[in-house]
Structure formats: structure tokens, C-alpha cells
C-alpha positions in Angstrom: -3.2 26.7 -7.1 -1.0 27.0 -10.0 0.5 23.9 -11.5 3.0 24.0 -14.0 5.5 21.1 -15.9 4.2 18.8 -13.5 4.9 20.5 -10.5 3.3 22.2 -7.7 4.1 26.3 -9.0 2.6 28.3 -6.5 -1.2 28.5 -4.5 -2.9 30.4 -1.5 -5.5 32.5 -1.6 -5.1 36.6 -1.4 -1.5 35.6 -3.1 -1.8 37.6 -6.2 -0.8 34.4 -8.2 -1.3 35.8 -11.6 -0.3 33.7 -15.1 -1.9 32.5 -18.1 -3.3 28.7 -18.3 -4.2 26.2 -20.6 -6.8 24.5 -18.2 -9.0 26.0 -15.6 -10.8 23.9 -12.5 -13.3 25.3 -10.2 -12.9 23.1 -7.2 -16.2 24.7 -5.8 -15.4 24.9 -2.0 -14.2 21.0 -2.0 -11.4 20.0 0.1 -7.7 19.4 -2.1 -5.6 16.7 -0.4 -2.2 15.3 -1.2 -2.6 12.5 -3.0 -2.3 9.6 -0.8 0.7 6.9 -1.6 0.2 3.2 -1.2 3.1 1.1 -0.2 1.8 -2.1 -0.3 -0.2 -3.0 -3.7 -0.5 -6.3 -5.6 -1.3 -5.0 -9.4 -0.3 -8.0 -11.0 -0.4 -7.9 -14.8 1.5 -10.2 -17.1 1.0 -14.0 -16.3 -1.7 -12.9 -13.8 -3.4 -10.3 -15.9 -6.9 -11.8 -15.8 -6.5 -11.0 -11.9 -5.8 -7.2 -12.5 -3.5 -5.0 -15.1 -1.5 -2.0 -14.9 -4.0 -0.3 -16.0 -7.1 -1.9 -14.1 -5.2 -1.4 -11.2 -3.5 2.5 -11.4 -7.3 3.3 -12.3 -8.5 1.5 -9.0 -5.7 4.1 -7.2 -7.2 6.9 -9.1 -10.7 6.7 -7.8 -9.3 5.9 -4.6 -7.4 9.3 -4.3 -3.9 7.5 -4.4 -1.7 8.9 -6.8 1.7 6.9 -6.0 1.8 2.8 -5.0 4.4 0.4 -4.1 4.1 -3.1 -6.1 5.0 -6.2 -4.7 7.2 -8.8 -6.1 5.3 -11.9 -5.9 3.7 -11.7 -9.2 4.0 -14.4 -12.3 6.5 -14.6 -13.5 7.8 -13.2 -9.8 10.2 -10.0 -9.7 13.6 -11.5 -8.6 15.9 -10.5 -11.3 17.5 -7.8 -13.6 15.7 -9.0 -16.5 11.6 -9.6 -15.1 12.0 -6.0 -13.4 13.1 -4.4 -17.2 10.2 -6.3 -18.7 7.6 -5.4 -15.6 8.8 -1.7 -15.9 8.3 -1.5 -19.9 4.8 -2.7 -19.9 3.6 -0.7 -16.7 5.3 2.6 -18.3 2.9 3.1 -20.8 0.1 2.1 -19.2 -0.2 3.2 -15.6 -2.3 6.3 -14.1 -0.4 6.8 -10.7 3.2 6.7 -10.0 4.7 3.3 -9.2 7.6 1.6 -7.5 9.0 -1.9 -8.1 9.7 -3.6 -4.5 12.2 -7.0 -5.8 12.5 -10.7 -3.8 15.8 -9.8 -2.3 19.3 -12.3 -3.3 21.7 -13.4 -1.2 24.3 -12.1 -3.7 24.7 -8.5 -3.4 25.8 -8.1 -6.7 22.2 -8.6 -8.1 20.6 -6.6 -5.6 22.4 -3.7 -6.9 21.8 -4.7 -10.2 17.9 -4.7 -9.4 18.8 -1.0 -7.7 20.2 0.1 -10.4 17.5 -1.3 -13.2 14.9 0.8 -10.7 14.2 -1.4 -7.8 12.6 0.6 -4.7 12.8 -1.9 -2.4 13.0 -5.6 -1.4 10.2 -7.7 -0.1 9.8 -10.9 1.4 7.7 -13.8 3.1 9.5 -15.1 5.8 7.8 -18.0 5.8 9.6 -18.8 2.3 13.1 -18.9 3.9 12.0 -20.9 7.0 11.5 -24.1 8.3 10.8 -23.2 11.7 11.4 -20.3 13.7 14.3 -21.2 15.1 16.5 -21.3 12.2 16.8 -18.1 10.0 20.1 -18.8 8.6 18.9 -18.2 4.9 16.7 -15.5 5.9 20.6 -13.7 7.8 22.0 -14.0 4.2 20.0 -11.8 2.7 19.9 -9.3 5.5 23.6 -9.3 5.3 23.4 -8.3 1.0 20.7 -5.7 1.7 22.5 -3.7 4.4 25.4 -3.1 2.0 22.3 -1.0 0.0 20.3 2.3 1.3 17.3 0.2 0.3 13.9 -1.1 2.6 13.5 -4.8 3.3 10.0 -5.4 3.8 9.1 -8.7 5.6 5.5 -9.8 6.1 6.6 -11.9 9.7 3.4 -14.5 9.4 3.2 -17.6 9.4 0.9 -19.3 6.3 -2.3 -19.9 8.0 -4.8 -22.0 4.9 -8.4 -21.0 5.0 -9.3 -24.1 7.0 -6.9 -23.6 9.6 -8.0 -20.2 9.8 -11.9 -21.0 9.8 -11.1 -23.6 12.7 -9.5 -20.8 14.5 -12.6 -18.5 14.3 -14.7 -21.2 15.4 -12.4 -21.6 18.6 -11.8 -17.9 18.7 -8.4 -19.0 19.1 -6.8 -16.1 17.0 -4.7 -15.0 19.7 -2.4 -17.9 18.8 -1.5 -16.4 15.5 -1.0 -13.2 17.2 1.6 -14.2 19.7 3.4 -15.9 16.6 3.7 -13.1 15.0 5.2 -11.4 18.0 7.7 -14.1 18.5 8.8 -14.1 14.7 8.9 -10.6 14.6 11.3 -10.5 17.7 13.7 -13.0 16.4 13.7 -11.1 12.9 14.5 -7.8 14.7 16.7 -9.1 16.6 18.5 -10.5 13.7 18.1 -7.1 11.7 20.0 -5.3 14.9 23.4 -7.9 13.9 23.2 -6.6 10.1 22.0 -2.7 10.7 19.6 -3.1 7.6 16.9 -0.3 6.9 13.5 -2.7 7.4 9.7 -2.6 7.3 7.6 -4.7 8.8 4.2 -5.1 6.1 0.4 -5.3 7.1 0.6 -6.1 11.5 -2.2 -7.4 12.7 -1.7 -7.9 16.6 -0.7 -5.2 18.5 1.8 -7.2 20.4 3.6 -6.8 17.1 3.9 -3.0 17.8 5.1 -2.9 21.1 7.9 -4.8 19.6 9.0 -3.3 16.8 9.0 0.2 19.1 11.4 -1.7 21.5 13.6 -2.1 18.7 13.3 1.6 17.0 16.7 3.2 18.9 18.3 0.2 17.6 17.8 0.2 14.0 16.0 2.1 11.0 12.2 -0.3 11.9 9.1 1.2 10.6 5.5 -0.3 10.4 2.2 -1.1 8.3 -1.4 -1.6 9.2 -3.8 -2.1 6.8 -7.4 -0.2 6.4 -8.8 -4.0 7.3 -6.9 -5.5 9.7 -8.6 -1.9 11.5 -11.7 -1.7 10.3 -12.8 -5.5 9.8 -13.0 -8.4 12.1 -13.0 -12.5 12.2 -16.8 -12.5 12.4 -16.9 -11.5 8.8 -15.6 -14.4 8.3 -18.1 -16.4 9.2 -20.9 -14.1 7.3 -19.4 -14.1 4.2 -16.7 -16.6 3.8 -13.9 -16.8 1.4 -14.1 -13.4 0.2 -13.0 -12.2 3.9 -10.1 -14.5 3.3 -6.8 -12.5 3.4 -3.5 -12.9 4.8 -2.4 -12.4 7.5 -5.9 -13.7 8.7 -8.8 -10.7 10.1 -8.7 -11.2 13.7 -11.1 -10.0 16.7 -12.8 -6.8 17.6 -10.9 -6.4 20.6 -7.4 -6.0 18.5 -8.6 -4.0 15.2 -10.1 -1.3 17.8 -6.6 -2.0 20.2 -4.6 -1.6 16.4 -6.7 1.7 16.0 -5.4 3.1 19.0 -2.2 2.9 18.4 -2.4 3.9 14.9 -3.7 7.5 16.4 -0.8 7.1 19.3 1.5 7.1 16.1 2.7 3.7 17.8 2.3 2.7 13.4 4.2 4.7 11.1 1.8 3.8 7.3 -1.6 3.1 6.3 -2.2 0.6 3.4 -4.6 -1.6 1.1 -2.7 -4.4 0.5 -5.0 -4.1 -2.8 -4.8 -7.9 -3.5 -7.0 -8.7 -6.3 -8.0 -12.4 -7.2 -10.4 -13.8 -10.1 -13.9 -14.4 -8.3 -13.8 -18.5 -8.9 -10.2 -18.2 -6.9 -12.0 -17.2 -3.7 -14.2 -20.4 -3.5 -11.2 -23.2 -4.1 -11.2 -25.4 -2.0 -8.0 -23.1 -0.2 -9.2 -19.9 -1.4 -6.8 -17.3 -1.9 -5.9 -14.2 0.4 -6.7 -11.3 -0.5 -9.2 -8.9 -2.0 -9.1 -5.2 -4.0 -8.7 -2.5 -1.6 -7.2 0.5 -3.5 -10.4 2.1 -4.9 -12.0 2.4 -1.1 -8.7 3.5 0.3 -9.2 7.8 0.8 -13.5 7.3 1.1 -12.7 4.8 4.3 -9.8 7.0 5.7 -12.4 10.2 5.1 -15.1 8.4 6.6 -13.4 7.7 10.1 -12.2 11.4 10.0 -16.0 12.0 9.8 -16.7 10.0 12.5 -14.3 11.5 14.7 -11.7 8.4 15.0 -9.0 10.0 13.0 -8.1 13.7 12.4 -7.0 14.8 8.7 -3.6 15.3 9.8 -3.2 12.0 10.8 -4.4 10.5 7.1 -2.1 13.0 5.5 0.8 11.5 7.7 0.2 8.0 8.2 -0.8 8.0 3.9 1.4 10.6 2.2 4.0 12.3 3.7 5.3 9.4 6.0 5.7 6.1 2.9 6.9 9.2 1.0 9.9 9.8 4.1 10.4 5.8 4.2 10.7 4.9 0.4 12.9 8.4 0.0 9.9 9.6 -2.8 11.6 12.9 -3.2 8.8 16.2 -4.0 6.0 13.9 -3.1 3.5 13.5 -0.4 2.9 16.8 0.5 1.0 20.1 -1.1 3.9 22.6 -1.4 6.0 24.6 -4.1 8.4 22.7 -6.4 6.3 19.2 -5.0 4.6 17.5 -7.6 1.4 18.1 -8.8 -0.3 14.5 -6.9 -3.5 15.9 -5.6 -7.1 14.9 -5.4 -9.9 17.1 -5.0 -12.6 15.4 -2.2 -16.4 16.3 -2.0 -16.8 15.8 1.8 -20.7 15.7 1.2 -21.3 13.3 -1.3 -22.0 10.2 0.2 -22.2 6.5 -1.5 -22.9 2.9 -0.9 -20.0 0.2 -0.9 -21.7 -2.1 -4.0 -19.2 -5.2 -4.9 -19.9 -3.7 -8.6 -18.6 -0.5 -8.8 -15.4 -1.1 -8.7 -12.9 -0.3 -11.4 -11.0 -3.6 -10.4 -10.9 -6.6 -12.3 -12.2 -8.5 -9.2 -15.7 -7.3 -8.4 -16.3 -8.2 -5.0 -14.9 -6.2 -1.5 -15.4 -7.1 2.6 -16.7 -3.5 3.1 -19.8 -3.9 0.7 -22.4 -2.3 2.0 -20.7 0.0 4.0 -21.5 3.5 3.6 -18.7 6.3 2.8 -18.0 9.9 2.6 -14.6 11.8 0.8 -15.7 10.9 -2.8 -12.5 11.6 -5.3 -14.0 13.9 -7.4 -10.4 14.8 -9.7 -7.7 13.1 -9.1 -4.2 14.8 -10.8 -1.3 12.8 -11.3 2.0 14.8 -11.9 0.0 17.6 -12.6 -2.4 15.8 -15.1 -6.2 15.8 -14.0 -6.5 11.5 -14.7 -10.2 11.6 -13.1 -13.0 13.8 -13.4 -16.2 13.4 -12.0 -15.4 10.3 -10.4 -14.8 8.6 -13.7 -11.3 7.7 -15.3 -10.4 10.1 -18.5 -6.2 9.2 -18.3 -5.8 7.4 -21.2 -2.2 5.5 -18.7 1.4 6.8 -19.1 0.8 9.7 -16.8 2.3 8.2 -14.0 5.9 7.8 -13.6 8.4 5.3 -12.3 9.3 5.6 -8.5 13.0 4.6 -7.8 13.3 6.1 -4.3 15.8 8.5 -5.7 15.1 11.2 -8.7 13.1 9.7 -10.6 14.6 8.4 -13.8 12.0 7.0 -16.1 8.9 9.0 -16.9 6.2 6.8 -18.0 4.7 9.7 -20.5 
């Protein structure tokens, strides 16, 4: 594979691909991937930088063979204006190893939305449960859907309601989770329903029940819906809960075996269009308040897991290349990305299939030091990870000094962060 100015120039083998290089890499037999893309990523950084930094957090990606992520907006001080989306853009610029994008809490004045368009957003996201008293009354929540659909933009909604740590520990001992689940169905209906009247482009983030999906595939001849799952809310389950506490705390809660295997299935029935982290990392002493916060790093685990349940047999390759490159790429318009072809760019990781590893709480490159999967064991270790055509890890270890990633508008991109 030749890469050149970023880009993807040419590769195959038996192609006669002849030039001169600057840098040569034998990738020994391994397997070369697209590098994934992560639309659903906390990184944090300015009033929350003890939690994670642009920098702790693009390097987290790196090891985790994802080369582009998605930031949320509910940082400190949050994302909601022209003004904190320039200042978040001009310190991640020069200091991020993957590509990002800048998601924006959405106005009900149209007139700033476009202004966040234009100063780079890549798409709007918000809690429902911020613009709701009850479910019966989304009239705030209608206003903003009306200002977004006059943009080409995403809204993202996370359709939970806020469930504290106790309520949800008294629900695990009940293993009453099933009443959060049919919530989340019901919310989600009335929001679709609502999205229908306003023809808005939306994404529903991190489902968790699958009664979730069969109603957002009702819904997809009727407007531009697509859906999240994340590697948890499949993998993990409530019981955790009870084994290790807080640090299985995330939101929306970790519910039973039966619905991560039933969410599973209908990932690989491509009933859910993305797979994400939701890399949500939170200082250590955070996790044992007495209501911990949600959440936990996810990023650096996020290709090794994927790989490891190809291994297995539960997913195919093609299904991680779809559900966690090409596919956010298609819904957040990331054009020349997600895919290994000519003129893409250069976002690839090279995986060693055979090199195996134990989950440990402290390897990770993340400011928090402590994950739900430790002790699992893994396969698809990131051995070099290249970021528009700059090698950012080699050896499993970071040597991008940040800047090599570039700012992801959902258009051509217009900032390079080098």
C-alpha cells in the first residue's frame, strides 16, 4: 500500500506499484483494517481536564484502532455556542492524534445553529430528559426539532430517562430492569413520532432494550432514523453490577443477559446501524460518591473486543468494518473516510490477530484507570495505528506527538489540526 499527502495512493499485491518513499513498514502478514470511527466519545478537556484531555483521550483511540471520534457536547464549560465551540476547536487542534468532530447542544433559534455549522459543528446532541418534565409534554424538545430540520445536520437524542445509582441498584436487586426498558420504548416512540412532523435527519445514541429497535425500524420509511449500541450494553450485564459496583455504573443503566445477547442479535441482523464506546471517562474518587457518576473509558478496548467476538465466531469482519467505519462515516457525511480505497485517507491500523492480552485496569492510556471488562482476555492488538497517513503508534505504544488528526465537519474538511 502506497500512501501519499495523506491519502490512500494506491495498494494490492502483484500491482506493480512502483515509487520512491520516505518510510517503509513491514506489516509481516498482519491484518490492515480501516481505522474504525467512534461516534459517541466524551474527551472532555478544559474545565474537566483532570477527567481526560485531548490528548489523553485521541491516544486512548489510537491504541484502540480508532482513528476518527465524535465528541459530545456536555462538557464544562458545555458546547452550546459559537464562541465555546471556537475555543474547544483551538485547543483540540493542536493536540489531538485521531480526527475529531464537535457534536453542539442544539438552540431553538436557528440562527445559532447555523452559526455553530458554520464555526464546524458536526452535529447536535441532546438528553431528552433536559427538556422534559414528563413524557407527555415535549413542547421545548418540538422547538428545537423544528430549528434543526431547516439544517442537513444529525440530532442525536439519548431517549432515557435519569436513573441515579440507587434507583438503579434497587432495580438489580428486583431484577426489575425491564421497567427502564419499556420506558425507553415509549419515549422513543413519542420522539419519533414527533421527528416524523419536523422531517429532521436523527440518531438515536447508546439503545439498550431491544424494544427500542423494533421501533425505530417502524419508523425508518418515514424519516432519515439511524441507531447506536454500545460494545457494553452487548457485552456486559446488570450482574456486574452487583460484583463490582460503581465502576459498572453507566448510563443508560447495564441491563440483563437475556437483552445484551437479544441486542447482539440484532446487531448481526443489521436491525443497529453503529457500534460505539461511549468512552466516558471520570476521576476514580467520582465513581464512589455517594451518586457515582455514569460512565467509564471505553475507547482503548474498542477494535481488541470487536476482534475478539470475530474470533469467537459472534461477528464476521465485515460486520465490524460496517457497523464501525464505513456506516458513522455514511451518517455524519465523513467524506474519503471509513474505508481502505484510492484517494480515501490514509486511517488504518495494522492488527496482530495472534497476540493476545489481559484486560488490567492499569494499562490504559486514559486518565481514568479503571474499566468493567478487566480481566477479560482479548485478541486484535493495534500494532500501528496511521492517522491521515501518519504512523501515530508503533508497537502498541503512542509516538504522535498530537496535531495529526484533523477537524471533522461532516463536509470537506476545513481545519487541519497539523
Amino acid at each position: 500500500m502506497l500512501l501519499d499527502d495523506c491519502l490512500i495512493k494506491d495498494f494490492g499485491v502483484g500491482r506493480g506499484v512502483k515509487a520512491s518513499y520516505d518510510i517503509k513498514y513491514n506489516a509481516k502478514g498482519r491484518l490492515i483494517l480501516p481505522g474504525l470511527i467512534d461516534a459517541h466519545v466524551h474527551l472532555r478537556d478544559q474545565l474537566l481536564s483532570y477527567k481526560e484531555d485531548f490528548k489523553s483521550g485521541t491516544a486512548s483511540a489510537v491504541l484502540g484502532g480508532v482513528t476518527s471520534v465524535i465528541d459530545m457536547p456536555n462538557n464544562l464549560p458545555p458546547t452550546d455556542n459559537p464562541t465555546t465551540l471556537r475555543e474547544r476547536i483551538n485547543l483540540a487542534k493542536n493536540s489531538i492524534l485521531v480526527n475529531v468532530g464537535f457534536t453542539c447542544k442544539p438552540s431553538t433559534d436557528h440562527t445559532i445553529n447555523r452559526e455553530l455549522i458554520k464555526h464546524g459543528a458536526i452535529a447536535f446532541k441532546a438528553f431528552v430528559y433536559e427538556y422534559i418534565d414528563d413524557i407527555s409534554n415535549l413542547d421545548f424538545l418540538s422547538k428545537i426539532m423544528s430549528a434543526i430540520a431547516k439544517t442537513n445536520k444529525k440530532l442525536m437524542l439519548h431517549c432515557n430517562i435519569k436513573a441515579s445509582y440507587k434507583e438503579v441498584i434497587n432495580l438489580v436487586k428486583r431484577r426489575s430492569m425491564a421497567k427502564l426498558c419499556k420506558i425507553e420504548g415509549n419515549l422513543t416512540e413519542k420522539i419519533l413520532k414527533l421527528a416524523a412532523d419536523h422531517g429532521i435527519r436523527l440518531h438515536i445514541c447508546h439503545v439498550s432494550c431491544p424494544i427500542t429497535i423494533k421501533v425505530i425500524n417502524q419508523y425508518k420509511d418515514l424519516l432519515d432514523v439511524t441507531s447506536e449500541v454500545t460494545i457494553h450494553h452487548l457485552l456486559l450485564n446488570y450482574d456486574l453490577i452487583e460484583r463490582i459496583g460503581p465502576l459498572a455504573h453507566v448510563d443508560p443503566p447495564l441491563k440483563s443477559v437475556y437483552t445484551a445477547k437479544t441486542l447482539f442479535k440484532l446487531l448481526r441482523k443489521s436491525n443497529i446501524d453503529i457500534i460505539v464506546s461511549d468512552h466516558a471517562p471520570h476521576d476514580l474518587n467520582e465513581k464512589f460518591l455517594s451518586d457515582p457518576r455514569p460512565g467509564f473509558p471505553n475507547l482503548q478496548l474498542m477494535m481488541p473486543i470487536l476482534l475478539t467476538q470475530v474470533k469467537k465466531g459472534h461477528l464476521s469482519l465485515n460486520d465490524v468494518i460496517e457497523k464501525a467505519s464505513r456506516k458513522p462515516a455514511l451518517i455524519f457525511k465523513l467524506e474519503k473516510r471509513g474505508a481502505i480505497k484510492k484517494g480515501y485517507y490514509a486511517d488504518l491500523v495494522e492488527v496482530d490477530l495472534k497476540r493476545k492480552f489481559k484486560v488490567k485496569n492499569d494499562m490504559l492510556i486514559s486518565k481514568a484507570k479503571y474499566t468493567p471488562f478487566e480481566g477479560m482476555t482479548l485478541i486484535g492488538l493495534p500494532i500501528r495505528t496511521y492517522v491521515n497517513g501518519i504512523c501515530v503508534n508503533d508497537d502498541y505504544m503512542i509516538i504522535g506527538r498530537g496535531g495529526e488528526g484533523m477537524i471533522l465537519t461532516g463536509e470537506v474538511s476545513r481545519y487541519e489540526a497539523r
